[in-house]
N, CA, C and O atoms as a DFTB+ gen file, in Angstrom:
136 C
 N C O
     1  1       3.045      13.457      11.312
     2  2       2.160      13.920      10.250
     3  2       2.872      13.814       8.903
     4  3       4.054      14.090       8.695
     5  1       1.599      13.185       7.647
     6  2       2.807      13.425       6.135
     7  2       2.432      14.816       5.985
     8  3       1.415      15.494       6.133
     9  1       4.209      15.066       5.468
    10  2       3.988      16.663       4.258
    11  2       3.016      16.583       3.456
    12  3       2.761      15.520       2.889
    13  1       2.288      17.714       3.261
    14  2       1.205      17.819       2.290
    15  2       2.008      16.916       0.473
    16  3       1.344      16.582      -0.509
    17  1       3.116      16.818       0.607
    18  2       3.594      16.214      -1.124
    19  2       2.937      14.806      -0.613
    20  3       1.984      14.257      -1.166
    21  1       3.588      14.346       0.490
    22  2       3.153      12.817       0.805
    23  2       1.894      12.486       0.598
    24  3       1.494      11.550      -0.095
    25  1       1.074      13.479       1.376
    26  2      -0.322      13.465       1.405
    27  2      -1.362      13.028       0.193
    28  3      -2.435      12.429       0.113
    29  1      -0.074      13.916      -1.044
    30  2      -0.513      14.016      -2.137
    31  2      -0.569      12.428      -3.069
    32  3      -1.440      11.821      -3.692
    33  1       1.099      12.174      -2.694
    34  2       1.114      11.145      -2.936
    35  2       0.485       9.356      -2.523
    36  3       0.477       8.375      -3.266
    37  1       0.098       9.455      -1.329
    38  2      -0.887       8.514      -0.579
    39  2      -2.572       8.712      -1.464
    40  3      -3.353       7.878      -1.922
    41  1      -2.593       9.843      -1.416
    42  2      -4.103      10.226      -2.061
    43  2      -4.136       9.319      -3.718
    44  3      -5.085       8.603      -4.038
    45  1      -3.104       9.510      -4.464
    46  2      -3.121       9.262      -5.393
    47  2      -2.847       8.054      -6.039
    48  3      -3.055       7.763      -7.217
    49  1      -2.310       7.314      -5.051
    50  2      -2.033       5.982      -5.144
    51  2      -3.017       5.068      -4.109
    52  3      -2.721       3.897      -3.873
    53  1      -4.081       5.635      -3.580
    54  2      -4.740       4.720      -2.997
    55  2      -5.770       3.813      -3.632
    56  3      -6.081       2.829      -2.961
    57  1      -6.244       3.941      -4.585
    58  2      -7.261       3.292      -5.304
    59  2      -6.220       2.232      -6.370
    60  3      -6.755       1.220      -6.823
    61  1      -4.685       2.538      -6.740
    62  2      -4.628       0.944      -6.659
    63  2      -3.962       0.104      -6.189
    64  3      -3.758      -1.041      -6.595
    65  1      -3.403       0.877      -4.878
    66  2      -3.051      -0.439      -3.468
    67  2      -4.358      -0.636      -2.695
    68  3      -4.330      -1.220      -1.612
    69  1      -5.335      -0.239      -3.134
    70  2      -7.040      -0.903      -2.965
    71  2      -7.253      -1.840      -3.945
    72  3      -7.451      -2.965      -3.486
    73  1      -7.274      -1.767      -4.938
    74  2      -7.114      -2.515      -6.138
    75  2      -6.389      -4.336      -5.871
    76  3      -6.673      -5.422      -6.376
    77  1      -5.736      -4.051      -5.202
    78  2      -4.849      -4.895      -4.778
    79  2      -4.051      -5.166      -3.779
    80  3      -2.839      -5.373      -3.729
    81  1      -5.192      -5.130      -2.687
    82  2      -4.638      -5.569      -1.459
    83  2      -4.383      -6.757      -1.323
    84  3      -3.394      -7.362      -0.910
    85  1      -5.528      -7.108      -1.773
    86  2      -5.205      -9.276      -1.441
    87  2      -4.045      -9.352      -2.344
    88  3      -4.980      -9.780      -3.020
    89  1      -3.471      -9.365      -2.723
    90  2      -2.169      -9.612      -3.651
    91  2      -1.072      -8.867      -2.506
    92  3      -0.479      -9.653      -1.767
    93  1      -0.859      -7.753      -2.382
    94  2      -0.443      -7.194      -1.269
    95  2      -0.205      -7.969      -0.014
    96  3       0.964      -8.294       0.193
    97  1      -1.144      -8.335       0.891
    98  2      -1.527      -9.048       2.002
    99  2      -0.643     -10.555       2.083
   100  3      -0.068     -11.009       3.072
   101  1      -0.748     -11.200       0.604
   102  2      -0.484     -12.296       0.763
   103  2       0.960     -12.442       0.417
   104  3       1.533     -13.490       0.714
   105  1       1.706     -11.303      -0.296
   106  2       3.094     -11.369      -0.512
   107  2       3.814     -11.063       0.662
   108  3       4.942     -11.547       0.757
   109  1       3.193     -10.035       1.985
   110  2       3.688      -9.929       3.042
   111  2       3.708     -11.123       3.994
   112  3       4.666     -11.288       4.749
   113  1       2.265     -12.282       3.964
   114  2       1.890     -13.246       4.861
   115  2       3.562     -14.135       3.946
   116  3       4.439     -14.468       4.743
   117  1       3.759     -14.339       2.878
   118  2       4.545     -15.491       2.479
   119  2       6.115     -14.803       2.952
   120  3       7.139     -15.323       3.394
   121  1       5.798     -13.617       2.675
   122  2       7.725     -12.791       2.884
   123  2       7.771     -13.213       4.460
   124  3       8.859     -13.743       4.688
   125  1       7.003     -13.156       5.539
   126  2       7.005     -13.282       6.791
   127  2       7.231     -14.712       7.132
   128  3       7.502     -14.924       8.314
   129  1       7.176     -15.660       6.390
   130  2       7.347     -17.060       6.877
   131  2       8.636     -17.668       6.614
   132  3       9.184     -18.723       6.933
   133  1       8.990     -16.462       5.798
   134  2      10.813     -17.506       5.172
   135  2      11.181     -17.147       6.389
   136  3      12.298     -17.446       6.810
């Protein structure tokens, strides 16, 4: 389980690692191929 701070912090940063998932997604798909 997160500590309620984590909690806090996930809550508050989710709208802009939503913002930018496809940017996200695709830096992990390219980091995974080296």
């Amino acid at each position: 389980m997160l500590s309620e701070q984590s909690a806090a912090t996930v809550r508050a940063t989710l709208p802009a690692v939503g913002a930018a998932i496809g940017e996200i997604t695709e830096r992990f798909s390219v980091g995974t191929r080296a």
